[in-house]
C-alpha positions in Angstrom: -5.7 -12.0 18.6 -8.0 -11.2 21.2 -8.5 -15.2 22.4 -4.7 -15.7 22.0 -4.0 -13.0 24.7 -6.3 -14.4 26.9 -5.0 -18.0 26.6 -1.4 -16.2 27.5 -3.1 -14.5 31.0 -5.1 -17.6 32.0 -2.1 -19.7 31.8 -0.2 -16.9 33.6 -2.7 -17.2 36.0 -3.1 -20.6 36.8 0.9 -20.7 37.0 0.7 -17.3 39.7 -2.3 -19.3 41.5 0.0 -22.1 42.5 3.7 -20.5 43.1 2.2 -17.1 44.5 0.8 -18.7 47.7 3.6 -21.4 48.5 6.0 -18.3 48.0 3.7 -15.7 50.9 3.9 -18.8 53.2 7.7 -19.7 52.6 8.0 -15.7 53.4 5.6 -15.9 56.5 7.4 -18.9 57.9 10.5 -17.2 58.0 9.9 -13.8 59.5 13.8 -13.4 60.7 15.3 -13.7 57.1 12.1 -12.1 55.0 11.0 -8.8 56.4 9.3 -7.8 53.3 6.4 -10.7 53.5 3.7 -7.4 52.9 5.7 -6.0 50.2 5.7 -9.4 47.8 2.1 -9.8 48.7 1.6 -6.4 47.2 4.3 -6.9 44.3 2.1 -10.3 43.6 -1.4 -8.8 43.3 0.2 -6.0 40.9 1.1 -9.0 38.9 -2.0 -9.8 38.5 -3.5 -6.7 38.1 -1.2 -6.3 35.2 -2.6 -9.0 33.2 -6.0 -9.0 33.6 -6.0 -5.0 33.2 -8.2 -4.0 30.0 -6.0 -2.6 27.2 -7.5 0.3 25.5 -9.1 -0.8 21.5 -8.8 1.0 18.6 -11.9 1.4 16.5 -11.8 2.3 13.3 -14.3 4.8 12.0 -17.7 3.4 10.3 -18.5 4.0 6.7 -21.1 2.5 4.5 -21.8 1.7 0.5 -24.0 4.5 -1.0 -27.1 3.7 -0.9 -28.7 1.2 -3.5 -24.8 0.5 -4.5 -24.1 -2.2 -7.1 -20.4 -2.7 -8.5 -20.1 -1.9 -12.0 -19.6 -4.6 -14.4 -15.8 -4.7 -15.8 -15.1 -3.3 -19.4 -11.5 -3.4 -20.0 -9.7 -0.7 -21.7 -13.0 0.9 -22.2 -14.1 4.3 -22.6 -17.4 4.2 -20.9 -20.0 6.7 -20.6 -18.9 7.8 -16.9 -15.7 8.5 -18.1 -14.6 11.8 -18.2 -12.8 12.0 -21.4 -11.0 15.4 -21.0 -9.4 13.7 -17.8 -8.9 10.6 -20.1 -6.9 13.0 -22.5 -4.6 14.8 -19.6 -3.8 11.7 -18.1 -2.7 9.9 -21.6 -0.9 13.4 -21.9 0.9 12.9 -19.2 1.6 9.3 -19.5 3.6 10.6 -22.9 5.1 13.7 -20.8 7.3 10.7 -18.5 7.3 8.1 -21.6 5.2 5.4 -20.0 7.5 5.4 -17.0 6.8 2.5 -14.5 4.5 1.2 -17.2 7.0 -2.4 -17.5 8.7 -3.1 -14.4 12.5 -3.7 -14.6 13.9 -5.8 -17.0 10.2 -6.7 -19.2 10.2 -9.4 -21.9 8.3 -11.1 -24.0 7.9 -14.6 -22.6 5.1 -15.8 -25.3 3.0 -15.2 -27.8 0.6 -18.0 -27.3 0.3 -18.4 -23.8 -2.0 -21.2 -22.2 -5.1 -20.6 -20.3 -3.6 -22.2 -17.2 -0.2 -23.0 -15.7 1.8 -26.0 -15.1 -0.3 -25.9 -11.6 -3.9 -26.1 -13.2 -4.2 -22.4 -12.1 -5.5 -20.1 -14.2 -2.7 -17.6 -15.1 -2.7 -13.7 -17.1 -2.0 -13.3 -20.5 -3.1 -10.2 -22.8 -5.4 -11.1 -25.5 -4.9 -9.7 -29.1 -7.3 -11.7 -31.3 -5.3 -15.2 -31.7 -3.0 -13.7 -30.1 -2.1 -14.6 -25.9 0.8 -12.8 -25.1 3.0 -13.3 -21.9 5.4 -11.2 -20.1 7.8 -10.9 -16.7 10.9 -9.5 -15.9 14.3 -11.2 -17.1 15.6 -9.9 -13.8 13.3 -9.1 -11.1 12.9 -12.7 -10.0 16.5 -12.9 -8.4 15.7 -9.0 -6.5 14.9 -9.6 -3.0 11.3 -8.6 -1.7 10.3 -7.3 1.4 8.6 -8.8 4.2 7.2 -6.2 5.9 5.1 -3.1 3.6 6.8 -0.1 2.6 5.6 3.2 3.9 5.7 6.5 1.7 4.3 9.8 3.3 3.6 11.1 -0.3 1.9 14.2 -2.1 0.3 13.6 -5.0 1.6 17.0 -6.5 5.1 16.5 -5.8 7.3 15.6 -9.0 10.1 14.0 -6.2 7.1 12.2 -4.9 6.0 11.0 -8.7 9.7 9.7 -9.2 9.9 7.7 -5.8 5.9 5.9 -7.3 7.3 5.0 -10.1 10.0 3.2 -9.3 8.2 1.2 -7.2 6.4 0.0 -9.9 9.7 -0.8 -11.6 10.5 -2.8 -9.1 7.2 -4.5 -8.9 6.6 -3.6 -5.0 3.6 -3.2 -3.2 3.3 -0.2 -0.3 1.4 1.9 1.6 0.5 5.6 1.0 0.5 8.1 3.4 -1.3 11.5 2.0 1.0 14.3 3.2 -0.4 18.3 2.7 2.3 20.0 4.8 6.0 20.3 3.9 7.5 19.6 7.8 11.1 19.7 8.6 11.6 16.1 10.3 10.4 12.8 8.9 7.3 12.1 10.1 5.5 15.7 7.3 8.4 15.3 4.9 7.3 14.0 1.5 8.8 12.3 0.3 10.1 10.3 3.2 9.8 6.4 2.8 9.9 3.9 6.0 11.1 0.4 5.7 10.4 -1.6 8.4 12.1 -4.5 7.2 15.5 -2.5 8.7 13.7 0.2 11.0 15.5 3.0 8.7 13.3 6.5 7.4 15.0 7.7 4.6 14.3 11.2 3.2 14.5 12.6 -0.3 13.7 11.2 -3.5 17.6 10.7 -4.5 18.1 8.6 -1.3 14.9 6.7 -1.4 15.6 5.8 -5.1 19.0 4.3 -4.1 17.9 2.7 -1.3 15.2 0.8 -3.2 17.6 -0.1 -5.8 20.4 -1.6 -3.7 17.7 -3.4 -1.4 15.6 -4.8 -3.5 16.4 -4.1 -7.0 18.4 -7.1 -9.0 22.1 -7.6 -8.7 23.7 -4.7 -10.6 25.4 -7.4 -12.9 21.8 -8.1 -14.2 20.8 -5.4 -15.6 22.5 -1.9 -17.5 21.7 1.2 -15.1 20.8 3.1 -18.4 17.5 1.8 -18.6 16.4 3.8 -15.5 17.3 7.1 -16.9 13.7 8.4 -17.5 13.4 8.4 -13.3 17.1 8.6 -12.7 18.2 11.5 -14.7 17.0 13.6 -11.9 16.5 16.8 -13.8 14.4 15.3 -16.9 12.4 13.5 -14.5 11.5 16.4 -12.1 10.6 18.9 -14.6 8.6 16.8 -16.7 6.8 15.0 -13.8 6.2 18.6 -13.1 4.7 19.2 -16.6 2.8 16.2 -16.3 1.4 17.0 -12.3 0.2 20.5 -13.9 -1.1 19.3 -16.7 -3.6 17.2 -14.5 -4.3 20.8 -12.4 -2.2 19.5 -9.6 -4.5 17.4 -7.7 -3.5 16.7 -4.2 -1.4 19.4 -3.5 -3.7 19.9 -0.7 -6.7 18.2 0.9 -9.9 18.0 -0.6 -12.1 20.8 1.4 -15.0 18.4 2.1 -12.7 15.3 2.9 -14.0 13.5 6.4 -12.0 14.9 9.3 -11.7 10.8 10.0 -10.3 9.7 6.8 -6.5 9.2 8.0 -8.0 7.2 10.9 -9.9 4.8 8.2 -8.7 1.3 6.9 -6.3 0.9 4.3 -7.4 0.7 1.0 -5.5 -1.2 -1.5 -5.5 -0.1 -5.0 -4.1 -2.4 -8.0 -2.7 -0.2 -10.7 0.1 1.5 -11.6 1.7 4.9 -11.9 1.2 5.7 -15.1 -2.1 4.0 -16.2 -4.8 7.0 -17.3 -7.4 4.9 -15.8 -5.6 4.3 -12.7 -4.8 8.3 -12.9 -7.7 9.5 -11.2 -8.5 6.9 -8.8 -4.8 7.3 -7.5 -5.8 11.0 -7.1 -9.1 11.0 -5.6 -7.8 8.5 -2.6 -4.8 11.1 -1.8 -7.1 14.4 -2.4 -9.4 12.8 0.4 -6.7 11.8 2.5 -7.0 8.5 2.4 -4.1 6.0 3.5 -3.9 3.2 0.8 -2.0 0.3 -0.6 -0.6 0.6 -4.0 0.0 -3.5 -5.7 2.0 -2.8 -8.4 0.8 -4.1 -11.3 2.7 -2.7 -14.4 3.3 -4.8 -17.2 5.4 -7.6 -16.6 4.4 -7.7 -12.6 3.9 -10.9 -10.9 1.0 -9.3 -9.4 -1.1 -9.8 -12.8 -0.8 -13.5 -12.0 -2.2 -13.0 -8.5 -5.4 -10.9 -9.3 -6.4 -13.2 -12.2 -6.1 -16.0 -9.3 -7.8 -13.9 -6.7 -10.4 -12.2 -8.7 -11.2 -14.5 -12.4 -9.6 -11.4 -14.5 -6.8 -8.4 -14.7 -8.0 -5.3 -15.0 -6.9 -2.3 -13.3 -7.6 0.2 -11.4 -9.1 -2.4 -9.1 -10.3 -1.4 -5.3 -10.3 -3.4 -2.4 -12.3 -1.3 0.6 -11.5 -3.0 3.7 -14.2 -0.4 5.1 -17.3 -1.5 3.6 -16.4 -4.4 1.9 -17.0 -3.2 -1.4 -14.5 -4.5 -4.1 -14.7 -3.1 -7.7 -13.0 -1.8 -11.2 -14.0 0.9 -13.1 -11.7 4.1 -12.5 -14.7 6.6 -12.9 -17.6 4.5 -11.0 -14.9 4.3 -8.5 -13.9 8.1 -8.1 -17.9 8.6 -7.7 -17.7 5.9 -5.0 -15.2 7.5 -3.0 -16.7 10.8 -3.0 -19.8 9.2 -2.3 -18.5 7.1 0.7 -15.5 9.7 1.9 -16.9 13.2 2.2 -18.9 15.4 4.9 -22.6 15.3 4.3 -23.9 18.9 4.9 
């Protein structure tokens, strides 16, 4: 970006270096009709001081791996020995408490039941593997729903049942956005959780009713497509809000506020991008460490069904989720627990 805006002020430059002085000596050749030949002269050199003045850079703050750091190796739906299995136990709990909600995105089928190893492309593509058994999914209607260009914000609070229902139908609809941690309950936009900001028409909407809507009529399918009832576990607004209650409480209400030893910097840090999904208990945690700290990250929807399945297996050789991408260190890695540790390693004071 950097070379790009220089290439713009040289060629402004070489353009000023030939019409600047033929225009001062058109002006001092005619002294009756131009009385302002000092005035231009000083108009032209705040031209230039205008594009070759330094703009001010935004550094983001410095992190590094733990020390000695390795990336666990993947075990898939996997209760491993750093799993903590009475957080294993509340999170399935509460994955029952909003029955699976945001666990298939919109409109999930069965596509087959003995998928290939690779596409009609050559590319290799996801399937779930039950012995013989290669099963494919997608949505029957998600592929006519329009998707947005620019990311979706959400200043969200991880403790917040109207926050929980906004999450998870986001994962319905199969969309990737950004997270905003939010520990204060403001009055205008910019505190109020949850308050969503689509760029893609410069609108903040606020309230999980609202949000909800807006989502749906944007880029949800056409409403001939698919029968409303479907969404009732997020849309019934009371059912949803007192058992995503249940569910938050359950897990001790994590988030509610910031974690006391979080880095004062950690809203100034790189986004993270987390792959996952709402209701996943080993996504649970991982979702919950990164807003306890504060940390602003991307959520890739990757519920079953989600095109995004496709896209890791291209990017990464497998599916499995939660997988995080740290743009701060560089460190990319599965393993929900190993990757709590990590983030408590990496994202907290050091007395």
């Amino acid at each position: 970006v950097n070379d790009i805006v220089m290439m713009v002020r040289l060629r402004y430059l070489l353009l000023a270096s030939y019409s600047l002085p033929i225009a001062c000596s058109f002006l001092q050749s005619a002294p009756v009709r131009h009385q302002n030949t000092d005035h231009f002269k000083l108009f032209a050199g705040n031209i230039l001081d205008q594009l070759f003045k330094e703009e001010p850079t935004f550094t983001y703050p410095k992190v590094t791996p733990p020390p000695d750091f390795v990336a666990p190796e993947p075990q898939p739906l996997t209760l491993t020995s750093s799993t903590d299995k009475g957080e294993f136990a509340t999170a399935s709990a509460a994955l029952a408490l909003r029955l699976a909600t945001g666990a298939f995105v919109l409109g999930w089928k069965i596509d087959t039941i003995n998928a290939p190893l690779l596409n009609e492309e050559g590319k290799e593509q996801y399937s779930l593997k039950l012995g013989p058994i290669r099963l494919r999914d997608s949505s029957s209607v998600l592929d006519e729903a329009l998707r947005p260009e620019k990311m979706l914000v959400l200043n969200d609070n991880e403790s917040s049942p109207s926050c929980k229902r906004v999450r998870e139908m986001m994962n319905l609809l199969d969309l990737t956005f950004e997270c905003r941690p939010c520990f204060g309950f403001g009055e205008n936009g910019e505190c109020s959780v949850p308050s969503l900001y689509d760029p893609n028409v410069d609108q903040t909407i606020l309230g999980d009713v609202d949000i909800i809507e807006a989502l749906l009529q944007r880029y949800g399918p056409p409403e001939s497509t698919f029968d409303r009832k479907a969404l009732w576990p997020t849309t019934f607004q009371q059912f949803a809000l007192l058992t995503s209650q249940l569910s938050i409480t359950l897990r001790g209400s994590p988030g509610a506020t910031q974690q006391p030893n979080a880095r004062s910097d950690n809203e100034k840090m790189q986004i993270l991008e987390l792959w996952g999904y709402e209701s996943s208990p080993f996504v649970r945690p991982v979702k919950e460490k990164l807003s306890s700290l504060g940390l602003p990250h991307r959520i890739v929807s990757c519920s079953r069904g989600s095109r995004n399945r496709d896209i890791m297996v291209e990017k990464t050789g497998r599916f499995q989720v939660p997988y995080l991408v740290d743009a701060n260190t560089g460190v990319e890695m599965y393993e929900g627990a190993e990757i709590v540790k990590y983030l408590e390693a990496v994202y907290t004071a050091k007395d």
